[in-house]
C-alpha atoms as one frame of an Amber mdcrd trajectory, in Angstrom:
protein
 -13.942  -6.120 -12.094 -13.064  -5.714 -15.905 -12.471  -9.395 -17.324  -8.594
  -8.542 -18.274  -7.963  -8.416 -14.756  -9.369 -11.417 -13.999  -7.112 -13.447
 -16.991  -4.716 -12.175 -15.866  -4.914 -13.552 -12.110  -5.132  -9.981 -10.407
  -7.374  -9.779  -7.963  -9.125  -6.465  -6.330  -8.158  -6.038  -2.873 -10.574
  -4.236  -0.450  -9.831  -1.704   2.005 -10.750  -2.930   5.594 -11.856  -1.118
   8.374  -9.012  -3.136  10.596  -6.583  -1.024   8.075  -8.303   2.444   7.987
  -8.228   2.178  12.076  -4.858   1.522  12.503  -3.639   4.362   9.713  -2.510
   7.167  12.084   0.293   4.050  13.318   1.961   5.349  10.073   4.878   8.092
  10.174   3.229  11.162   8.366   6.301  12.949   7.817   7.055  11.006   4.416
   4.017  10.676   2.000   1.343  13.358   2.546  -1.154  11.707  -0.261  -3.652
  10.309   2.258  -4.648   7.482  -0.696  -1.129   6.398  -1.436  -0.647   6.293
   2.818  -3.477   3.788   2.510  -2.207   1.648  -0.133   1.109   2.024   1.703
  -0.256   0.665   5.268  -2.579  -2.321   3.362   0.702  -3.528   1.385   2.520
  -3.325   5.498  -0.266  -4.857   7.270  -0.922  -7.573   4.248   3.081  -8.418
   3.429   2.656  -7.721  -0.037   4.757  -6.207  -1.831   4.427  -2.265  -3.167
   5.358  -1.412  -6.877   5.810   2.231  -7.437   8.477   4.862  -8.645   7.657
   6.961  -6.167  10.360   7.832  -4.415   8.570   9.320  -1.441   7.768   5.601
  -1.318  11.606   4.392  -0.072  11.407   5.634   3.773   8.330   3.573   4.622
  10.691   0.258   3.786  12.340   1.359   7.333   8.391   0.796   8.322   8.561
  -2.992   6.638   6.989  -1.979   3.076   8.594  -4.597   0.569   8.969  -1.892
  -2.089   9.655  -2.972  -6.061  11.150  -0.203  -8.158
């Protein structure tokens, strides 16, 4: 993990199997990017909360994504 991440208090977040198994539980008419579903369904399963501009991102807040514009 490059230092600046680390001063700055980020952390890396791996991608569990748990979340990769339960993937097809999200819609697929929204977001067809099949990395951005992933980060999409670890930031639902986790609680945290999703920063993007994306605004195919919006639709999975009806799915409980905490999304920051």
């Amino acid at each position: 993990m490059p230092i600046i991440f680390k001063e700055k208090g980020y952390k890396i977040i791996p991608i569990l199997c748990d979340e990769t198994a339960t993937l097809w539980k999200l819609k697929l008419d929204y977001h067809k990017d099949p990395f951005d579903r992933i980060l999409i369904w670890q930031a639902i399963k986790n609680n945290f909360t999703f920063i993007s501009n994306d605004v195919n991102m919006n639709p999975y807040r009806m799915e409980g994504l905490r999304l920051l514009w």
